[in-house]
C-alpha distance (Angstrom), angle and dihedral (degrees) to the residues before:
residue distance angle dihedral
X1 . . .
X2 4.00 . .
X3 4.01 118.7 .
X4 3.45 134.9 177.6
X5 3.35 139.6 -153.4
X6 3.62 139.5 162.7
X7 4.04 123.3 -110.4
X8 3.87 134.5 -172.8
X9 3.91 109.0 -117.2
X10 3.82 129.3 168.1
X11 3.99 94.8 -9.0
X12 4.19 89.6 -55.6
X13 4.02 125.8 82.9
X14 4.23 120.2 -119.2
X15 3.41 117.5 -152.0
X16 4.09 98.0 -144.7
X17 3.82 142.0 -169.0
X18 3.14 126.7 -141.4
X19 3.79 151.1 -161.2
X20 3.48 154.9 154.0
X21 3.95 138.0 -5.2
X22 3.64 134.7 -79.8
X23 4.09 141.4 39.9
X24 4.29 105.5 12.0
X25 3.26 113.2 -107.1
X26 3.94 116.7 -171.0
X27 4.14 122.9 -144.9
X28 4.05 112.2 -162.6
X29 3.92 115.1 -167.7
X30 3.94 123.0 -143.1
X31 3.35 130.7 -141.4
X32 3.30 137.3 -34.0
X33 3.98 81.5 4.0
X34 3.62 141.2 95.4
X35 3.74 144.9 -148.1
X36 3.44 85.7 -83.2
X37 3.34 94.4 72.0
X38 3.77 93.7 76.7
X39 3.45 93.6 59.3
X40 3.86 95.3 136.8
X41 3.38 96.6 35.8
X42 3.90 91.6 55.9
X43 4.02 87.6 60.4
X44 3.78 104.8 37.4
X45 4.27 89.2 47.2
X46 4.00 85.9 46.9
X47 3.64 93.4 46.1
X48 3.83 92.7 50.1
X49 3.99 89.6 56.1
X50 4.07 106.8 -82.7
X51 3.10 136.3 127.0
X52 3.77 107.1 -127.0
X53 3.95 125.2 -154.9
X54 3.97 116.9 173.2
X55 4.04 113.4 172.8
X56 3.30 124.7 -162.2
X57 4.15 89.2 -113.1
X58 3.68 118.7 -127.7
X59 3.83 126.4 -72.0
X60 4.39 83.2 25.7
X61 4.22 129.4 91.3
X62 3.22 123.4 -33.0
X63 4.03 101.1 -14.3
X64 4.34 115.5 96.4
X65 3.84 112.7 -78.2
X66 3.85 98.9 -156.2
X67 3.60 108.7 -146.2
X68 4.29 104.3 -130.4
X69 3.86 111.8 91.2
X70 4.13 85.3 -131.7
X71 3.96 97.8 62.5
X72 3.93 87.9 74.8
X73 3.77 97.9 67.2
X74 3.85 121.0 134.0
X75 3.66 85.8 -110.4
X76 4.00 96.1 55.7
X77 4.14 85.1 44.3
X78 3.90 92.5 50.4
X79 4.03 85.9 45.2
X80 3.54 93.0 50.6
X81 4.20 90.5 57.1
X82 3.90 98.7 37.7
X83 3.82 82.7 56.0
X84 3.48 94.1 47.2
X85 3.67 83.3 49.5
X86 4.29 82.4 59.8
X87 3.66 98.9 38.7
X88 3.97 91.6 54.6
X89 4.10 86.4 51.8
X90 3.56 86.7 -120.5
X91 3.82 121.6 143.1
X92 3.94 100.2 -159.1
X93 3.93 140.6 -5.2
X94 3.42 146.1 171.5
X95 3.62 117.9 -99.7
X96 4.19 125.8 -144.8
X97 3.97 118.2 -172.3
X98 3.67 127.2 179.0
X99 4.10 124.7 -167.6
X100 3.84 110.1 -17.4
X101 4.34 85.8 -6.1
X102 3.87 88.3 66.4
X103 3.94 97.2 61.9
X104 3.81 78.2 44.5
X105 4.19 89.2 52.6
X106 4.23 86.9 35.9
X107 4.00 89.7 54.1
X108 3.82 99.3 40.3
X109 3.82 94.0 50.0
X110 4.15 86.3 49.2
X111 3.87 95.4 37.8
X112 4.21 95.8 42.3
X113 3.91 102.1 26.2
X114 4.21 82.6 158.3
X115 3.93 86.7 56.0
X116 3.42 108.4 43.1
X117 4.37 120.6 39.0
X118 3.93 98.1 -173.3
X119 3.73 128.9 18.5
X120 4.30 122.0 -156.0
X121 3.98 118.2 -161.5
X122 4.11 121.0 -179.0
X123 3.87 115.0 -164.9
X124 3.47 103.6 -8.2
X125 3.98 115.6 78.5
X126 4.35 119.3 -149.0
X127 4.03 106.8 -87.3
X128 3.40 123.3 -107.1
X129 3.71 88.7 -138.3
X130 4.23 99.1 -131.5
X131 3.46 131.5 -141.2
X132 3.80 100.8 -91.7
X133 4.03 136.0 11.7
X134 3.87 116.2 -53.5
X135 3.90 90.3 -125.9
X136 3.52 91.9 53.6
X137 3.62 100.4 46.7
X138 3.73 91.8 46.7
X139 3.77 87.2 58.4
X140 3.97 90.8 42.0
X141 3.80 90.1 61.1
X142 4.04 97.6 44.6
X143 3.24 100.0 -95.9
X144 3.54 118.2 138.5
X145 3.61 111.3 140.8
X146 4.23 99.7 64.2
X147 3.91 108.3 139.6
X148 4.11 79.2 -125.4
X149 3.62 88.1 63.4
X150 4.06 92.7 44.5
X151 3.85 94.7 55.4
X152 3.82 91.1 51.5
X153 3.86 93.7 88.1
X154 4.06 105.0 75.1
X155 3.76 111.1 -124.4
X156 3.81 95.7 19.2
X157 4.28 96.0 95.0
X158 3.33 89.0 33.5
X159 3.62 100.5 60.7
X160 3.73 94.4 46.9
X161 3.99 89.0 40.3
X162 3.70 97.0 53.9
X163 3.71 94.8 37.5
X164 3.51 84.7 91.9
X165 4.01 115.5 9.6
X166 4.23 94.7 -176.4
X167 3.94 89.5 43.5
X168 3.80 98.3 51.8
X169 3.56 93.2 46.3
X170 3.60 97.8 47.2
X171 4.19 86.8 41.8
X172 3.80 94.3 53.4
X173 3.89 106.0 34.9
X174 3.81 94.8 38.2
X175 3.76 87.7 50.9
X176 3.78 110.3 26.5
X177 3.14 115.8 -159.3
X178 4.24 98.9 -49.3
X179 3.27 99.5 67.4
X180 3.66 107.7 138.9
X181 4.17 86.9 -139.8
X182 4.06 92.5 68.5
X183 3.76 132.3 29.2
X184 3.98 131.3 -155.6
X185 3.14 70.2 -114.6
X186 4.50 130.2 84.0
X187 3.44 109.4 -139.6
X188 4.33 110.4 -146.8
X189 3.69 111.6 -74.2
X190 4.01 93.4 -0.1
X191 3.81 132.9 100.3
X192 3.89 133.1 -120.3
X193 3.93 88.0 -94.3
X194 3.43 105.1 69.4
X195 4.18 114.8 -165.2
X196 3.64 115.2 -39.7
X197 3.76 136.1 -175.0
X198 3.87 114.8 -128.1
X199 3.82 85.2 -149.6
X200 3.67 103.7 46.8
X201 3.59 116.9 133.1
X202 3.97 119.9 -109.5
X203 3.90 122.7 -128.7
X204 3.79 124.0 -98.9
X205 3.57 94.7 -96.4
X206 3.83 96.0 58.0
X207 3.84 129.2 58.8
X208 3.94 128.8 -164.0
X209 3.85 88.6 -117.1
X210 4.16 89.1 50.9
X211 4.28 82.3 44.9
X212 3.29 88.6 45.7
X213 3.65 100.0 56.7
X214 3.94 85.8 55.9
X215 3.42 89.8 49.1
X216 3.42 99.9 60.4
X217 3.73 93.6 41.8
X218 3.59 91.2 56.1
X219 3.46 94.7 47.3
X220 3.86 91.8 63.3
X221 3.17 101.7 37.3
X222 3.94 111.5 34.1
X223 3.85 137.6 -155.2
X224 4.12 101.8 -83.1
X225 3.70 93.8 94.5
X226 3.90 100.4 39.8
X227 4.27 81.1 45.0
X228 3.79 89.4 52.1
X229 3.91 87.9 68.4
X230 3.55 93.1 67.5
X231 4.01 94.7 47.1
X232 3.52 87.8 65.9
X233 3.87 99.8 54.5
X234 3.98 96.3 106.2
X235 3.48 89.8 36.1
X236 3.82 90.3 55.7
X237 3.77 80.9 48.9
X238 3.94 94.3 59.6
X239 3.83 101.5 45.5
X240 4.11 95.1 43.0
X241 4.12 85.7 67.4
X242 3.60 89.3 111.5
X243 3.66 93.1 63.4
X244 3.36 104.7 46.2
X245 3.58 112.4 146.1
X246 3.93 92.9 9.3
X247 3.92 121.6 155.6
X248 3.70 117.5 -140.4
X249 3.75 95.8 -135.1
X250 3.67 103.4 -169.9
X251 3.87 130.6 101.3
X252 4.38 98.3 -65.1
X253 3.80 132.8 -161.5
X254 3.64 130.2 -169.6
X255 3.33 125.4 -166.4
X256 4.09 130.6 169.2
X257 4.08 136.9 148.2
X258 3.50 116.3 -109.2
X259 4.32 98.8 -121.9
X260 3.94 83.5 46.9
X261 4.14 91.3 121.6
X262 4.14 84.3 -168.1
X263 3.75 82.6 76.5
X264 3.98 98.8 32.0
X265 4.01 95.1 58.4
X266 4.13 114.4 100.9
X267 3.73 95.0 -105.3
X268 3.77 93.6 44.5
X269 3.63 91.3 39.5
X270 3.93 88.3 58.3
X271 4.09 91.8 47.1
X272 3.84 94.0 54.1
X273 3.85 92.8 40.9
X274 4.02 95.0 53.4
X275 3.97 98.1 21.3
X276 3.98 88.8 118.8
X277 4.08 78.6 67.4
X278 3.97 85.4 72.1
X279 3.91 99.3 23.2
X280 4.03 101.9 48.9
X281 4.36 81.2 170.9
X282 3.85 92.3 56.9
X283 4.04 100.5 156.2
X284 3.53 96.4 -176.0
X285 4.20 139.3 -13.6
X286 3.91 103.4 -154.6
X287 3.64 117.7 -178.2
X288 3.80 111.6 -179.6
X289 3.66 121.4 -133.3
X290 4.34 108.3 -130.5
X291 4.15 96.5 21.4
X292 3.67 129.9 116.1
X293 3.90 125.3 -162.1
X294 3.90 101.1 -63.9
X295 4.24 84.3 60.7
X296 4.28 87.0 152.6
X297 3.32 84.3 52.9
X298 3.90 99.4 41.9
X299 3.87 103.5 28.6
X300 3.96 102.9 37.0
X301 3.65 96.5 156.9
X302 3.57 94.6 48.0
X303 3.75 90.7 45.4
X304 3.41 102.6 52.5
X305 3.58 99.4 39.2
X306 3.99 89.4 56.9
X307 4.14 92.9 49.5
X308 4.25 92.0 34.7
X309 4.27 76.0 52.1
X310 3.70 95.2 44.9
X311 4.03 96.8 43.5
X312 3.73 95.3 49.1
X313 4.01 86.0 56.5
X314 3.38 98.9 44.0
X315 4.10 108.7 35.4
């Protein structure tokens, strides 16, 4: 049966859940998500013989949301997990990300090769870490306008965010992030929600009670910390320097859905293309034909066959 619990890590607490017995396996949420949202990966991982932590990651539901901008580094996310790693008397694991929790997975497995032997991401390839800040460069090519560059400004996303808790939530998980309503990209004078209907009807894979739960969660907690990710994206730029041009060597697996446009832009495009550049132990890159961004969500079976696959090879 799944518990949870909360746990003080790396000077924050982590609301966790947890299930089943055998090698750790690690699940890291994106944003604006929550452990929650590997609710059937948590069972079908257990039920192959793992034991399964997910936290709530920092900044999101019911773990601490410090309030300075810098406390949501890469650095402080990869410290919160190879802590976890300590506080669950564990001495290695494997370590799954999905959206903004696969750079976390990507950077722990490069950072801690010692701590963690094989590393998962969904939707989100390894960087190529470029040749000068992501903010910059953005503005060096024209672009001014990327949602990234929109939730820069603290309090902007959050007021439009929390205007309406239910009708982000529904917006954004019942149409990802190609729904012909919003763009990656802010149109003059608009938000990054485009026009949504309170009323409009949620995909199979999603039920009011499941969009409820995030509801609620939202609602108490807000979208500051999950925000504060994105304020640190130069800054993660600066203090990975060291590792420029660093492979991840351990046992990899990618996996995305094929009308996710976060893999289908040109830079992404590139990453996913060359990514056995940076992972020279790539075990399998699965995109999967019919899913959007939320493909653990959307694509269970799929999903979890591909990690239960890639787990019983590698631990």
């Amino acid at each position: 049966m799944e518990s949870t619990r909360t746990v003080a890590v790396n000077g924050i607490e982590l609301f966790l859940r947890e299930r089943g017995e055998g090698p750790l396996v690690l699940l890291c949420h994106g944003w604006p998500e929550l452990s929650y949202s590997w609710r059937h990966q948590i069972v079908a991982l257990a039920d192959a013989g793992y034991r399964v932590v997910a936290p709530d990651m920092r900044g999101f539901g019911r773990s601490s949301a410090p309030q300075p901008i810098e406390a949501y580094s890469i650095f402080d996310m990869v410290g919160d997990m190879v802590a976890l790693v300590a506080e669950l008397k564990e001495t290695s694991a494997a370590i799954i990300g999905h959206d903004w929790g696969a750079p976390v997975a990507w950077h722990a497995a490069l950072f801690r090769p010692d701590l963690f032997s094989a590393v998962a991401g969904l939707s989100v390839p390894p960087a190529f870490r470029g040749r000068g800040r992501p903010m910059e460069t953005l503005r060096q090519n024209g672009i001014t306008n990327f949602y990234w560059q929109y939730f820069q400004t603290p309090g902007v996303a959050e007021a439009e965010l929390e205007r309406d808790v239910a009708l982000t939530m529904r917006g954004i998980l019942a149409g990802g992030f190609s729904d012909p309503a919003r763009s990656l990209f802010i149109r003059e004078g608009g938000g990054f929600l485009g026009k949504i209907a309170p009323d409009r009807p949620l995909p199979g894979w999603l039920s009011e009670s499941e969009l409820t739960y995030f509801i609620e969660a939202y609602r108490e907690s807000g979208f500051r910390g999950g925000l504060n990710w994105y304020r640190n994206i130069d800054r993660n730029w600066e203090m990975t320097a060291p590792w420029h041009g660093a492979q991840i060597r351990q046992p990899s697996l990618f996996i995305a859905g094929a009308k996710d446009p976060v893999i289908s832009d040109a830079m992404s495009g590139k990453q996913v293309a060359g990514m056995e550049r940076v992972l020279p132990n790539l075990k399998q890159k699965l995109i999967i034909d019919g899913a959007g961004h939320w493909i653990q969500q959307e694509k269970p079976a799929e999903v979890n066959a591909a990690l239960v696959d890639f787990l019983k090879q590698v631990m």
